[in-house]
Biopython code that builds the backbone (N, CA, C, O; Angstrom):
import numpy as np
from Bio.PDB.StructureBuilder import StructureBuilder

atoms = [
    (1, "UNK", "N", (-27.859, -87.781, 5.617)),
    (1, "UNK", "CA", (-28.242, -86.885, 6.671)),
    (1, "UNK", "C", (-29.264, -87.587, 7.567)),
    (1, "UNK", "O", (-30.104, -88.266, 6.977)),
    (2, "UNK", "N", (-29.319, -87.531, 8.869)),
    (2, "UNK", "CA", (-29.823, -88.005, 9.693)),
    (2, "UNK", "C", (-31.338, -87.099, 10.147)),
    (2, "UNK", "O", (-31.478, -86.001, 10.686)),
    (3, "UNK", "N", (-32.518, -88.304, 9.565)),
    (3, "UNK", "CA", (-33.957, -87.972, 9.763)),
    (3, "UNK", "C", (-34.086, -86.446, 10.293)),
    (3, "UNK", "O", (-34.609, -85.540, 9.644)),
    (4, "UNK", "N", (-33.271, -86.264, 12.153)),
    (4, "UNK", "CA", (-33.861, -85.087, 12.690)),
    (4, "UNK", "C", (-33.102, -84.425, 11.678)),
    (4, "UNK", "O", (-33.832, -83.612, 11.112)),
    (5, "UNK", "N", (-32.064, -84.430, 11.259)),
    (5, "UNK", "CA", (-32.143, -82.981, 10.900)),
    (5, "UNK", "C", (-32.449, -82.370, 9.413)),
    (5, "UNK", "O", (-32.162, -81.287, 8.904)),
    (6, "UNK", "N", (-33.190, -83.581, 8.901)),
    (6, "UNK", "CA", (-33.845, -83.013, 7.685)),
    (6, "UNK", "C", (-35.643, -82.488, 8.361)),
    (6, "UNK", "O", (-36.480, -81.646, 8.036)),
    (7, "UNK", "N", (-35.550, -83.320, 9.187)),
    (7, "UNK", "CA", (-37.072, -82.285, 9.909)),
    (7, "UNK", "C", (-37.065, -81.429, 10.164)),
    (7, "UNK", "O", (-37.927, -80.647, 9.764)),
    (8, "UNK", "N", (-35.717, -80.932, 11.292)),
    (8, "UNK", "CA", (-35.379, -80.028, 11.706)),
    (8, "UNK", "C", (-35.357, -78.552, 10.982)),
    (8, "UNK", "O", (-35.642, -77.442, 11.430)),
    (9, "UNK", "N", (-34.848, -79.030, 9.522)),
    (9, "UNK", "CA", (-33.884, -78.077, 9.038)),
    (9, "UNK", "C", (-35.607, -77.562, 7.669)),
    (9, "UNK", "O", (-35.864, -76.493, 7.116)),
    (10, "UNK", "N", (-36.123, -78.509, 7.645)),
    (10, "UNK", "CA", (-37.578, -78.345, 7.000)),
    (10, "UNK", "C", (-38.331, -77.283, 8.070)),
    (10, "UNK", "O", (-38.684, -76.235, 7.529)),
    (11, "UNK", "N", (-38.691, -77.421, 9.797)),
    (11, "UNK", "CA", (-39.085, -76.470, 10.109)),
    (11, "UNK", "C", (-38.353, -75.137, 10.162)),
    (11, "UNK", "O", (-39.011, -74.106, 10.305)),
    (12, "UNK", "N", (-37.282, -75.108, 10.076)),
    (12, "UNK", "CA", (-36.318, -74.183, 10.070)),
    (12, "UNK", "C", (-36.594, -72.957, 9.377)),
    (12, "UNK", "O", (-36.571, -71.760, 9.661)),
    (13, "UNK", "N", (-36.963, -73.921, 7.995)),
    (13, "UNK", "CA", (-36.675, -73.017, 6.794)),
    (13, "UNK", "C", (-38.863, -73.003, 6.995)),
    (13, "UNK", "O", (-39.101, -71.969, 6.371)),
    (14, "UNK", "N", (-39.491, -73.245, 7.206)),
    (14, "UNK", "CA", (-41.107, -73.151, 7.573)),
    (14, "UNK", "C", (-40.576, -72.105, 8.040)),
    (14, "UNK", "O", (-40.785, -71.105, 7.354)),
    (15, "UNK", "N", (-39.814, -71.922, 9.182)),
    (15, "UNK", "CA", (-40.235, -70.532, 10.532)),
    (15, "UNK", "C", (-39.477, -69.326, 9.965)),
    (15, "UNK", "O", (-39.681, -68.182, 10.371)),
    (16, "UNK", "N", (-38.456, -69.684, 8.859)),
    (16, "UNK", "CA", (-37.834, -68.239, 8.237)),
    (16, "UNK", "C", (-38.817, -67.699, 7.371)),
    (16, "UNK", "O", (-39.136, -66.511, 7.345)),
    (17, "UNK", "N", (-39.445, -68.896, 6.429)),
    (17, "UNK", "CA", (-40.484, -67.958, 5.537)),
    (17, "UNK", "C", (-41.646, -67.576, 6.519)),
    (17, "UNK", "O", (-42.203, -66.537, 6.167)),
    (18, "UNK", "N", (-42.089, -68.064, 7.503)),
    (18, "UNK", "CA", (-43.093, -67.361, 8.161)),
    (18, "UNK", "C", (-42.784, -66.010, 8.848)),
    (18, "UNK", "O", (-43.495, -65.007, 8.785)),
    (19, "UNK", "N", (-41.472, -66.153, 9.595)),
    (19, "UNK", "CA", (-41.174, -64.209, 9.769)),
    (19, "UNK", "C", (-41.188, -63.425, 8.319)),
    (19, "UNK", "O", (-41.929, -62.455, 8.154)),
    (20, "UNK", "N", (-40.387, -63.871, 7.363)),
    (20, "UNK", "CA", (-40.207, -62.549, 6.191)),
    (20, "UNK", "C", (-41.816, -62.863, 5.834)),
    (20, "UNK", "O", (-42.065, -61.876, 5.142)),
    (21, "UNK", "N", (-42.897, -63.540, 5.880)),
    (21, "UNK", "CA", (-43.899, -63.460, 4.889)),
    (21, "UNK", "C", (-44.507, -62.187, 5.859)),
    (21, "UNK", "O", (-44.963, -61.100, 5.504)),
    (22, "UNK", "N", (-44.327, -62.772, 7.247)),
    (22, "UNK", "CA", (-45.721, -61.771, 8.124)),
    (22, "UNK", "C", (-44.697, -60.755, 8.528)),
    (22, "UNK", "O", (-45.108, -60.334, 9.609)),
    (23, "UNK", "N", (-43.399, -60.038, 8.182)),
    (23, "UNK", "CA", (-42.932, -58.898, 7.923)),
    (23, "UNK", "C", (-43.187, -58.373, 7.131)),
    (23, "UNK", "O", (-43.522, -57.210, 7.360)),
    (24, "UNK", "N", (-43.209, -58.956, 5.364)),
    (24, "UNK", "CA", (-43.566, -57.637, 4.161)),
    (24, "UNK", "C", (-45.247, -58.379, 4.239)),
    (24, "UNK", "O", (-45.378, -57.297, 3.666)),
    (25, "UNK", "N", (-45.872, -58.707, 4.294)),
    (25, "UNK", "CA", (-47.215, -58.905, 3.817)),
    (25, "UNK", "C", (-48.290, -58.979, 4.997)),
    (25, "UNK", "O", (-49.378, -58.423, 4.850)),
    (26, "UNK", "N", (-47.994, -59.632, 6.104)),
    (26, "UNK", "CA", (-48.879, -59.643, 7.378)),
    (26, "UNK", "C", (-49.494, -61.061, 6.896)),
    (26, "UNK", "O", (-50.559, -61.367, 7.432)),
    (27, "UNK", "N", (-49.085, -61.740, 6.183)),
    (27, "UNK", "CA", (-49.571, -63.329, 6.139)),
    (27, "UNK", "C", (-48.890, -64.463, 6.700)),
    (27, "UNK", "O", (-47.764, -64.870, 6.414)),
    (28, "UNK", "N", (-49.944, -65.058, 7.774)),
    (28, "UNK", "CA", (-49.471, -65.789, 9.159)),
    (28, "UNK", "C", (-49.061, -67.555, 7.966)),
    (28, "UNK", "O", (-50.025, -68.145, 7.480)),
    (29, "UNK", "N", (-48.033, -67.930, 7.786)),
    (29, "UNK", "CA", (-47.996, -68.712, 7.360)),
    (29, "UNK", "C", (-48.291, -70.522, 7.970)),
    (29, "UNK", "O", (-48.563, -71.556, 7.360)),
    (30, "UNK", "N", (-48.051, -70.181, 9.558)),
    (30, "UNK", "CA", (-48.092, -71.176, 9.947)),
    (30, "UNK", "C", (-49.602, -71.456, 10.143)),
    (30, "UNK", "O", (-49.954, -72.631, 10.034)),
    (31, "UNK", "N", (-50.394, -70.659, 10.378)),
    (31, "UNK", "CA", (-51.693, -70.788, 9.931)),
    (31, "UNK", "C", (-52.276, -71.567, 8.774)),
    (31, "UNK", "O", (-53.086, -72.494, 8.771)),
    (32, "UNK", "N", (-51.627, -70.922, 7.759)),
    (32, "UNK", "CA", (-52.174, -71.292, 6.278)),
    (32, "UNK", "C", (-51.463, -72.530, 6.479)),
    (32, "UNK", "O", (-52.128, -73.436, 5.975)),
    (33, "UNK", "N", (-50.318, -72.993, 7.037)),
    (33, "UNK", "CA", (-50.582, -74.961, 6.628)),
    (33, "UNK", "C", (-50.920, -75.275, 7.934)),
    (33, "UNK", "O", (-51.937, -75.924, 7.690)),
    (34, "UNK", "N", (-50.849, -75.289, 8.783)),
    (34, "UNK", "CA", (-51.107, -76.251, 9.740)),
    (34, "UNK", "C", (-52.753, -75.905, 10.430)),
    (34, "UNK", "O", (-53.467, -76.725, 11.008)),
    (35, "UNK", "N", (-52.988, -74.808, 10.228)),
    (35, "UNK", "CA", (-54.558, -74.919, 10.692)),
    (35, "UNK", "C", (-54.776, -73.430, 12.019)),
    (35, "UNK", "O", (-53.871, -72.602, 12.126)),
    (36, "UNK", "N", (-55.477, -73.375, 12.496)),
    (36, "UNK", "CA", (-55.320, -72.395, 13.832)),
    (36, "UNK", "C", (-55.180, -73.402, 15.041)),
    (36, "UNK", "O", (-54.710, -72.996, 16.104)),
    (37, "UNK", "N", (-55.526, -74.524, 14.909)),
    (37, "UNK", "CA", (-54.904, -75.111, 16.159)),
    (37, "UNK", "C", (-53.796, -75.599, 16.946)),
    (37, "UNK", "O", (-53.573, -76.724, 16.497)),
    (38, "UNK", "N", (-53.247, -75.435, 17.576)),
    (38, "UNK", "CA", (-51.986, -75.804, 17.889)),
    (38, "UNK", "C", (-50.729, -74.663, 17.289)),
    (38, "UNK", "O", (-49.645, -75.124, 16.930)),
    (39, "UNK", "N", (-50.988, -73.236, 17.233)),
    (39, "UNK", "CA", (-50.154, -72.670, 16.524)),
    (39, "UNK", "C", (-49.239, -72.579, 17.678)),
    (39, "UNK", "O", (-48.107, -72.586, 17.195)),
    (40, "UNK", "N", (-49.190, -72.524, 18.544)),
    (40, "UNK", "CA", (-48.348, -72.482, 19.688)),
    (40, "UNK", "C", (-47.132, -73.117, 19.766)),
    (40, "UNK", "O", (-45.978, -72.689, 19.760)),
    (41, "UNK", "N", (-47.713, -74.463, 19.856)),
    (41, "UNK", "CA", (-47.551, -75.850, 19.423)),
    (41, "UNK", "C", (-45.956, -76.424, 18.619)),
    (41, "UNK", "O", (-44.967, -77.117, 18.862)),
    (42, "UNK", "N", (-46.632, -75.476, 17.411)),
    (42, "UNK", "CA", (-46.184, -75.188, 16.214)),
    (42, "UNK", "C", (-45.118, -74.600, 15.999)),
    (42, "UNK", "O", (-44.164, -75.212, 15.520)),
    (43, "UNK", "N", (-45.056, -73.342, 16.295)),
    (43, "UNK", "CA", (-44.310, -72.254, 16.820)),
    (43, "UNK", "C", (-43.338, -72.092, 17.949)),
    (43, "UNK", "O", (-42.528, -71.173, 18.074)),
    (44, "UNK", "N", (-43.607, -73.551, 19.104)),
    (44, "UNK", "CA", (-42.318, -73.921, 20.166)),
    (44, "UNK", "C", (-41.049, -74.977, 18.887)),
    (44, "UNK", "O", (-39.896, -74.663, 18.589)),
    (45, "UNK", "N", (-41.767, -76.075, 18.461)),
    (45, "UNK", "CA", (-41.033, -76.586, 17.791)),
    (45, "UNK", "C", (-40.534, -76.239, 16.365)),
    (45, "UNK", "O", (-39.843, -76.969, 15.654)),
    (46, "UNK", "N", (-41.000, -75.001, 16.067)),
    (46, "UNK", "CA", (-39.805, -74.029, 14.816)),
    (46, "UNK", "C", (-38.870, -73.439, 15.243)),
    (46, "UNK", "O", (-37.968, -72.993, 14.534)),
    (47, "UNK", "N", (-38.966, -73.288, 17.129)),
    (47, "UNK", "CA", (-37.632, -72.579, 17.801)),
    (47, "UNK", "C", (-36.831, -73.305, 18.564)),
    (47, "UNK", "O", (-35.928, -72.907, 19.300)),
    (48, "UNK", "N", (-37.335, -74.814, 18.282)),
    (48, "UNK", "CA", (-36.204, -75.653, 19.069)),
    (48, "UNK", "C", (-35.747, -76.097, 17.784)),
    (48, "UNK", "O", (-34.550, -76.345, 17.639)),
    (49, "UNK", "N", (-36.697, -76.250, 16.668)),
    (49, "UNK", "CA", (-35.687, -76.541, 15.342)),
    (49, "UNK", "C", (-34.615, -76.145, 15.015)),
    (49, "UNK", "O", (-33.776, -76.930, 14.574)),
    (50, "UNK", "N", (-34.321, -74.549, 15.178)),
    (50, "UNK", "CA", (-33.890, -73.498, 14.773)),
    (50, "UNK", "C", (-32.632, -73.757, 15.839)),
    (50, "UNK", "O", (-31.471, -73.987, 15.502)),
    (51, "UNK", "N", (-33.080, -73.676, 17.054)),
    (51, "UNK", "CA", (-31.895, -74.238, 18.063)),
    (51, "UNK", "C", (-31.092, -75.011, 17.627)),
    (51, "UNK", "O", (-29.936, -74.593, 17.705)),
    (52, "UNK", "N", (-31.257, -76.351, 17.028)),
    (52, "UNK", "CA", (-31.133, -76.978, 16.696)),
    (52, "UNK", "C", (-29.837, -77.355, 16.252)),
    (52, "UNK", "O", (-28.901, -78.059, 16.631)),
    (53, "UNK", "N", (-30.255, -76.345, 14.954)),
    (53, "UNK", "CA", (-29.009, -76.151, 14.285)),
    (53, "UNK", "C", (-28.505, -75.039, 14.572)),
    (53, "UNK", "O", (-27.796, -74.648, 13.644)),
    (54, "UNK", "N", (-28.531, -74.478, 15.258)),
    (54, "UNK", "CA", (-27.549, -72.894, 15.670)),
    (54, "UNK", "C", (-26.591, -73.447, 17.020)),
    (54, "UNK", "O", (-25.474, -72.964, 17.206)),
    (55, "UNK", "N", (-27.031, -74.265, 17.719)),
    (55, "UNK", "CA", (-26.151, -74.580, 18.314)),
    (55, "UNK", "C", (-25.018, -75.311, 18.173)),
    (55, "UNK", "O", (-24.479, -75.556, 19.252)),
    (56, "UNK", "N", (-24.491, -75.728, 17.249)),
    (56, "UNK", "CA", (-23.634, -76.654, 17.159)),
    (56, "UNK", "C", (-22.246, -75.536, 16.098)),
    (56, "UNK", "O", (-21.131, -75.963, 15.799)),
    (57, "UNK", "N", (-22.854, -73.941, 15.692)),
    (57, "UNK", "CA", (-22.585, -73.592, 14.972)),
    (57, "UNK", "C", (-21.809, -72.249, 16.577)),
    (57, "UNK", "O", (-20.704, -71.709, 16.523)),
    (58, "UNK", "N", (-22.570, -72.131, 17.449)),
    (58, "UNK", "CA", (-22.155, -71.436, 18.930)),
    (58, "UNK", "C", (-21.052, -72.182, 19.564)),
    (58, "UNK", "O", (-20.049, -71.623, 20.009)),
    (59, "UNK", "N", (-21.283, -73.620, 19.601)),
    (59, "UNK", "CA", (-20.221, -74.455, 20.236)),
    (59, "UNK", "C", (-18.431, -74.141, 19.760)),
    (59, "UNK", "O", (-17.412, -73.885, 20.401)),
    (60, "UNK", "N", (-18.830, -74.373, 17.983)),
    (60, "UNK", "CA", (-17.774, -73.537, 17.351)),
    (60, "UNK", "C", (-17.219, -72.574, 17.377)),
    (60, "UNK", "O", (-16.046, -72.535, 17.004)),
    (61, "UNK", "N", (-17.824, -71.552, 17.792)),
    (61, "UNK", "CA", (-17.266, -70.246, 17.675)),
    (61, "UNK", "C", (-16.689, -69.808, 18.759)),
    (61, "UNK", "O", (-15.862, -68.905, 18.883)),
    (62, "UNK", "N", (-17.385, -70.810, 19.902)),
    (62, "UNK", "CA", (-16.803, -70.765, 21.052)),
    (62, "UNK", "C", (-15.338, -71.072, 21.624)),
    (62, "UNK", "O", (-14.531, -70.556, 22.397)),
    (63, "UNK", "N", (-15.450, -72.207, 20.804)),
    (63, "UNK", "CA", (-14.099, -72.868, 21.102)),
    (63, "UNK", "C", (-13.039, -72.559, 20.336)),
    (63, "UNK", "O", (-12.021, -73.250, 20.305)),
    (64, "UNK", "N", (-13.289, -71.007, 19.356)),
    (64, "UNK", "CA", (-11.905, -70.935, 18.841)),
    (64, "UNK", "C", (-11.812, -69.488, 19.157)),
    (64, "UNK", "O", (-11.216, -68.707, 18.416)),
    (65, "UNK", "N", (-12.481, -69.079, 20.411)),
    (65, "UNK", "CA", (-11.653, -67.894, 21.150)),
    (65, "UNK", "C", (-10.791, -68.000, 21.445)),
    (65, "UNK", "O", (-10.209, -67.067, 22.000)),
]
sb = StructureBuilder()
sb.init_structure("model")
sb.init_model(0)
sb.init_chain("A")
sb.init_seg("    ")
for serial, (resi, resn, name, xyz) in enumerate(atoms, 1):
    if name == "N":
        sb.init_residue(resn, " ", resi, " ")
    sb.init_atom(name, np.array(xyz, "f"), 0.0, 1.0, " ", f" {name:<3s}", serial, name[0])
structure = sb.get_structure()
């Protein structure tokens, strides 16, 4: 597997446990590892991660309308 998308697919799965944690519990996960700085930061590149791999999975579905 190719580097990005074991990074990729590492923030991926970071930004899924951070919605279900701060849905049942209200605990900001990206906080607790990366710090309060840069949560922004942080939080653009868990949704281009996420892009990432969802797009190639849209391209598909597309093309067998």
């Amino acid at each position: 597997m190719k580097m990005i998308h074991v990074i990729t697919l590492f923030m991926a799965i970071i930004g899924g446990m951070h919605f279900v944690l701060t849905g049942i519990g209200g605990t900001d996960l990206i906080t607790t590892i990366f710090g309060t700085t840069h949560t922004t930061l942080i939080h653009l590149i868990i949704g281009a991660s996420i892009m990432w791999h969802v797009t190639p999975m849209i391209k598909t579905h597309l093309a067998t309308l």
